[in-house]
N, C-alpha and C positions, 0 to 999 in steps of 0.2 A: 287393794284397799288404799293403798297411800295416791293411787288416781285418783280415787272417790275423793280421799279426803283434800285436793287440791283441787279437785273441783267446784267441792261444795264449797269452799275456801273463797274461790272466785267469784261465785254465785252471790256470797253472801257481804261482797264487796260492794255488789249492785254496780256491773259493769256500763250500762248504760245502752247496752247495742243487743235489741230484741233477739237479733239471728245469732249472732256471738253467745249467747244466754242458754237460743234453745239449742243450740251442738253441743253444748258442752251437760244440757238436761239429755239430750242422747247417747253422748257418750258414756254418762255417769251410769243410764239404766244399761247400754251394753255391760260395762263393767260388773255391774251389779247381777246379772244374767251368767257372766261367767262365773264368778264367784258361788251361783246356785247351784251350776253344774259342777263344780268341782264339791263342794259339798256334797251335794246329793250321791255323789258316785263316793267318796268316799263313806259317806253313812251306810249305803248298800253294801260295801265292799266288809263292813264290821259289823254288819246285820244280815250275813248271808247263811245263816244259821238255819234250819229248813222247822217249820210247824209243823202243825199236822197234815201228812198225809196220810191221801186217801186213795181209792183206785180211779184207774184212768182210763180213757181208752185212749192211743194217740194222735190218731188221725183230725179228730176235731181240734184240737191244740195245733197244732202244724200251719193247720187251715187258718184259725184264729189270728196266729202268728203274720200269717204273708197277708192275710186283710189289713191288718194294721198296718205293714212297713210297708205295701206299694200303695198306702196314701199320701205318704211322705213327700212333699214335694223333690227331694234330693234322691227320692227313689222311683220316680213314674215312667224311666226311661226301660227299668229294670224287668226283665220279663222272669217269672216265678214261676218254678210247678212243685205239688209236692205230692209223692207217690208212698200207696200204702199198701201194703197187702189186706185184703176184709178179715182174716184171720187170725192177725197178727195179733199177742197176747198184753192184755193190760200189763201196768205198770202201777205202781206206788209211789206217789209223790205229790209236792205241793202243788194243782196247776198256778198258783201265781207266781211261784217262783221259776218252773220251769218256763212259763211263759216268757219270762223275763230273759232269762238263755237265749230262747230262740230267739227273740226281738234283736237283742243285742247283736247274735251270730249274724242272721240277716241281716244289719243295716254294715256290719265292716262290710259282710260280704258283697252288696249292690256298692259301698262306695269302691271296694279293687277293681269293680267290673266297669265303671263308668267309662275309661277310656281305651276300652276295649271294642272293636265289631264287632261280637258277638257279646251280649250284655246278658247276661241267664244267671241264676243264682234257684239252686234246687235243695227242696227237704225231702231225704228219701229213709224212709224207716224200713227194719227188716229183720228179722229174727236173729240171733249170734248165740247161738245155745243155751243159757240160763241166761240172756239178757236181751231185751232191745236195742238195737240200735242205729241211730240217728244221725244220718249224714246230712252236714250243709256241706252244699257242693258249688263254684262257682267258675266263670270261666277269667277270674283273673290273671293276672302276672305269677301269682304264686306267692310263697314268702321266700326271703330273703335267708341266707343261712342265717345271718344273725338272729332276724325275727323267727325265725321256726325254732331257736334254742332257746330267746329268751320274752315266745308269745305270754309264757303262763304268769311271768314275773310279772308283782305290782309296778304300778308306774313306767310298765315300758311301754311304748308306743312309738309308731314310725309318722306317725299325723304330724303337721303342721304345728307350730306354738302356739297354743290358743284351743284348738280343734277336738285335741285329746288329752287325757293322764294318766292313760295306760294299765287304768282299773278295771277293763270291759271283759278281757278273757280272765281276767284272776278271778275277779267276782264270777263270772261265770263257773270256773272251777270248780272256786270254795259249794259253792251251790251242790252243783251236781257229786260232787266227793264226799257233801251230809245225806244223799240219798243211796250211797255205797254204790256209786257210777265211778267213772270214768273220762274228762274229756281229752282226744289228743288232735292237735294240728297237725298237718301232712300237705305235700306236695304232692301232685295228681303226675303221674307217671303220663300221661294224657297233655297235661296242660294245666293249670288253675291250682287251687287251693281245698282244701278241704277239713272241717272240723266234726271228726267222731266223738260223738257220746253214747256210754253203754250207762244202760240204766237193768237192774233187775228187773225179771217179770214179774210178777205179783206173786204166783207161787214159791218164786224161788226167796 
């Protein structure tokens, strides 16, 4: 904010030099851009409170999910699959919130894989006895011991300053923990990264 307000400060000086004018009308709408994003992520993050749900099936949620992230342009490099069982049991939940999970999950997980040779990021759902459960699975680095103790915490993040605020797996949490789920991060004995969520089946 106090960029913005030095900007517009300057602006409103009437500097005299067109190009000098309009960088600094650029920078002011970046700023103004981040400032959305950190709001917006905190609103979410105290609004993750789940409505009404209703029954699901999951396999089209999954699907929905990686149509949207491999639009991305910071995600086209990323190759996606997501595997279902055809008999695998409904669930109870909001889909716009869970949708929201998944999006989130997939795009950390296409950015760990970015400078990777092998670039894959997979959603694999599968029974776990009175629950669903929903693997993102990726061929990252993995996490960091740090970050695998302290993924769930608000405000952590290993991104860049500017990039993230480290509301993306809490929020995800708080989400899936109001539909009496589960989410845990894990290192792949294999290689990569991995975030389970157990969600009830509809029966249970």
């Amino acid at each position: 904010l106090s960029a913005v307000v030095g900007y517009i400060e300057l602006l409103e000086q009437g500097l005299g030099d067109p190009d000098l004018e309009q960088d600094l009308v650029v920078r002011t709408r970046r700023e103004l851009d981040r400032i959305h994003r950190i709001i917006q992520a905190l609103l979410n993050y105290a609004r993750s409170a789940p409505g009404a749900a209703v029954s699901v099936t999951v396999a089209p949620l999954l699907e929905e999910a990686v149509s949207i992230v491999q639009m991305r342009p910071d995600c086209r490099d990323v190759t996606f699959g997501v595997t279902v069982p055809d008999d695998l049991a409904k669930i109870r939940v909001e889909p716009d919130k869970l949708h929201q999970v998944l999006v989130n999950l997939l795009i950390n997980a296409s950015h760990a894989v970015l400078e990777q040779p092998v670039r894959r990021v997979d959603l694999i759902a599968s029974p776990a006895g009175d629950d669903v459960e929903i693997s993102c699975i990726d061929t990252g680095p993995g996490f960091t011991a740090v970050a695998l103790e302290r993924a769930l915490e608000p405000f952590f993040t290993t991104k860049p300053v500017g990039q993230g605020i480290g509301l993306g797996l809490a929020t995800c949490q708080t989400i899936i923990d109001a539909f009496g789920g589960s989410l845990t991060p894990e290192n792949r004995t294999e290689g990569g990264a991995v975030v389970r969520i157990r969600l009830p089946v509809e029966s249970a």
